[in-house]
Structure formats: structure tokens, C-alpha cells
N, C-alpha and C positions, 0 to 999 in steps of 0.2 A: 501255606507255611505260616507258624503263628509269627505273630508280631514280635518287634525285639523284648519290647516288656514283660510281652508273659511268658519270657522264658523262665528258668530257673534261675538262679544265683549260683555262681560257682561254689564250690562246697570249701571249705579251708581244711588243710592238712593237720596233723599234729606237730610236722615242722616248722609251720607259717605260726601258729597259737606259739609253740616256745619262743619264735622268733620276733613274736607281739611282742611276749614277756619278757622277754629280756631287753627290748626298744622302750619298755613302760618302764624296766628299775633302771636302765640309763636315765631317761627323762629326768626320773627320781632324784638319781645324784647329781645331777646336773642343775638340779632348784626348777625343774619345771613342772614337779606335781608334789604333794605334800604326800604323808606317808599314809593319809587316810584316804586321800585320792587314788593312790596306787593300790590299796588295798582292795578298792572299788572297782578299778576297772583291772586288777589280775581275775577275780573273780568272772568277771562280765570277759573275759580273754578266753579263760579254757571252758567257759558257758556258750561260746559262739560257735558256731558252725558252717559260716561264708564267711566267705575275703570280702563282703561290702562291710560285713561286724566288725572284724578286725581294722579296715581300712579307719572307721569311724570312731574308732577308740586311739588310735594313732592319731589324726587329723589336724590337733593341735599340738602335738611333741614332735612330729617327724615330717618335713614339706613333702615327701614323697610316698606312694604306696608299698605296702608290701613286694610287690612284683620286683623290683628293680632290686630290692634289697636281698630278696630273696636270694637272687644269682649269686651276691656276692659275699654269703655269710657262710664261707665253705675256712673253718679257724687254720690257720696257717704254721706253720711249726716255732717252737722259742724253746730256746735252750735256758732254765732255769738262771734266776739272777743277772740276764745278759741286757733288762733293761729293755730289749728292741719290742713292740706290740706285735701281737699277733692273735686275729681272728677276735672273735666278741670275748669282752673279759667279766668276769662275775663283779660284780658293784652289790650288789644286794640280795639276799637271802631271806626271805620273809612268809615264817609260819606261823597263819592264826589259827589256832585250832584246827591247826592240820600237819602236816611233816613234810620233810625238804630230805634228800639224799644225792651229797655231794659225792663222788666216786668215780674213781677211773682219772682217763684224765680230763683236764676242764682248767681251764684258762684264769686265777686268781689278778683279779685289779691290786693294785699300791695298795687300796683303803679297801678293805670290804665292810659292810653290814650286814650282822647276823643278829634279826630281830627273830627271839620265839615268844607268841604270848597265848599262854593256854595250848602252847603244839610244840612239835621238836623240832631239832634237823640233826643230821649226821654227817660230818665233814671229815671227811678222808685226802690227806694232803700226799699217802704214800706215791701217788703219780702225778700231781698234780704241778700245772705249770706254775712257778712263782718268777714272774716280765723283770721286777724290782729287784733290788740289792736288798732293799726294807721292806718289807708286806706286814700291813697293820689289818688284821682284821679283830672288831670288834663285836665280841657275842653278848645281847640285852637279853635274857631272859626273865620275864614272867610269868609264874607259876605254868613254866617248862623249863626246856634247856637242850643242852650239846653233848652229844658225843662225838669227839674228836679225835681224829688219830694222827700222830706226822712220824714222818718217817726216821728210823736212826742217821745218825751224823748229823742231824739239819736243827743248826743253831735256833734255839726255841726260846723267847723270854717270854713270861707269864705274867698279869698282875691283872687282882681278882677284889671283888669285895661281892660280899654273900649279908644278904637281908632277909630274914628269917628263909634264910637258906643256906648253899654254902657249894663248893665247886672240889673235885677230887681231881686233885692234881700229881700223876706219879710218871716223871720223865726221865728217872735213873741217874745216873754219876757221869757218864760216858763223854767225854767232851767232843764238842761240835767238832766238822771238819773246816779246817782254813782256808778260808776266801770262796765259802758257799755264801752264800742267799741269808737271809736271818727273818723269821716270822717270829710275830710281837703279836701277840694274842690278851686281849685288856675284855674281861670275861665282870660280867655284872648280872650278877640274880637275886632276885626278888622272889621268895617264895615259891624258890626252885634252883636248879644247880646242872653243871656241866662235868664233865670228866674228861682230860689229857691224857692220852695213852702213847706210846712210841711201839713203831712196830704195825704191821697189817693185824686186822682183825681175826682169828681164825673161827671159821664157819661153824 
């Protein structure tokens, strides 16, 4: 029988890597890694290929391994604007030179960050859980940006400033519905721009 060392390494899933990533943009908002650190190790996350990579990139954000945590990242249901948590929530969004696709449903934090620099992301809020009464997400873009979509009814306020860029914002006349949710969307680009759209996308 070989020895225990030479055996192999367990291979890490692609649910264990999102589940890195998403423990490494917590860490993030939590002040426990800068945003150039995180950018470091999302990279070195879906470059890994064992749960010893992954554990090692964790080690200093999270006292425990992936394993345990694994069991218990199964997101749990929330009724929009009801305030209660449930399951992991998005805190940050971060494309560098690459692209991000929010969609379906997917669990939004109070605060999100949505950093694109040199990459995009696409955030579709039509299913999307909002825990809060308020949900602030904030979109930085540098030479990239957002396309965003939220759904009709759902009280939308906007505020934008565009440097040698600019943000296309068209959410119609239609007044919100009373005593929903309200997302606060504070959109900044840099040589480069986002777009507001109400309504699902048609294919």
C-alpha cells in the first residue's frame, strides 16, 4: 500500500472554487483583504485544482476548511425586502479584464460592490433576492461597465456621474409598487459607461 503522502490530493470541485470566492469577497468587505489582494487570490481560486489550494488561500480569512463549510452553503429561501438572511449573499462583484454574469436568482447583500476595470458584468435583478428594505449597490467602472436590468414595479433611484464617459439610463414613467424593496444604484465611469434597463432581456 503506498504511504499516506504519496497519495494524491483531493481534487477541488467547481462548487468548493465558487465557494472560495465568495469566502475571499466576504473577507473583502469585512476589511480582511484589500481589493488588490482579493484580486490575487480570486485568480490563484479558480486556478487551483485541490482542496489543500483552496484551504491555503482561506487560511488567514476563515478559522475553518472548506469541508465543513461546504455542508452548510446550501442558500435558504427570503422573501424580497423581508430583511431576514438567507444563505451566502453577494458583497462584491469584481471584473478585471474579464466578465461577471449575475442572473437568475442570487441572493443581493444591503451594500454590494460592483468594481469593472477593463471587463464587464451583467446584473439582472428580475429574480433576484433583495434581504433589505434599502439595497445599495454601487457600480465603479473603468474603461468598462454594466448592463443592468430590474424588474417593473421595483422602486429604482439612480445617481450617476460619467468621466470622459457616461451611463444610459431609461426606467420609464411607471410608478413603483407600495411598500416593496427600493434599490439605490450610485453608478461611476471612467472612460466607460453602464445602461438601466427595466424588464427582462429578450434573447
Amino acid at each position: 500500500m503506498p504511504e499516506p503522502s504519496d497519495l494524491p490530493q483531493q481534487r477541488a470541485s467547481d462548487a468548493e472554487r465558487e465557494l472560495a470566492v465568495e469566502t475571499l469577497r466576504q473577507a473583502t468587505a469585512d476589511g480582511r483583504l484589500t481589493v488588490a489582494e482579493l484580486e490575487t487570490r480570486l485568480t490563484a481560486a479558480y486556478d487551483s485544482h485541490t482542496r489543500p489550494e483552496l484551504d491555503a488561500l482561506l487560511a488567514d480569512v476563515q478559522p475553518s476548511s472548506l469541508a465543513p463549510a461546504a455542508a452548510s452553503s446550501a442558500p435558504a429561501s427570503v422573501n424580497a425586502g423581508s430583511g431576514i438572511a438567507a444563505g451566502p449573499r453577494t458583497r462584491w462583484v469584481v471584473s478585471v479584464m474579464s466578465g461577471h454574469n449575475r442572473r437568475g436568482r442570487w441572493h443581493v447583500a444591503p451594500r454590494c460592490n460592483v468594481i469593472n476595470l477593463m471587463g464587464g458584468s451583467s446584473l439582472d435583478f428580475n429574480d433576484a433576492e433583495l434581504p433589505a428594505a434599502v439595497t445599495e449597490v454601487r457600480v465603479i467602472s473603468i474603461m468598462g461597465g454594466s448592463e443592468i436590468r430590474v424588474p417593473d414595479g421595483l422602486d429604482v433611484l439612480v445617481s450617476e456621474l460619467g468621466i470622459m464617459g457616461g451611463n444610459d439610463v431609461r426606467l420609464g414613467t411607471d410608478e413603483p409598487a407600495a411598500g416593496g424593496p427600493q434599490l439605490q444604484l450610485k453608478l461611476v465611469s471612467i472612460m466607460g459607461g453602464s445602461s438601466v434597463r427595466r424588464g427582462r432581456k429578450h434573447e
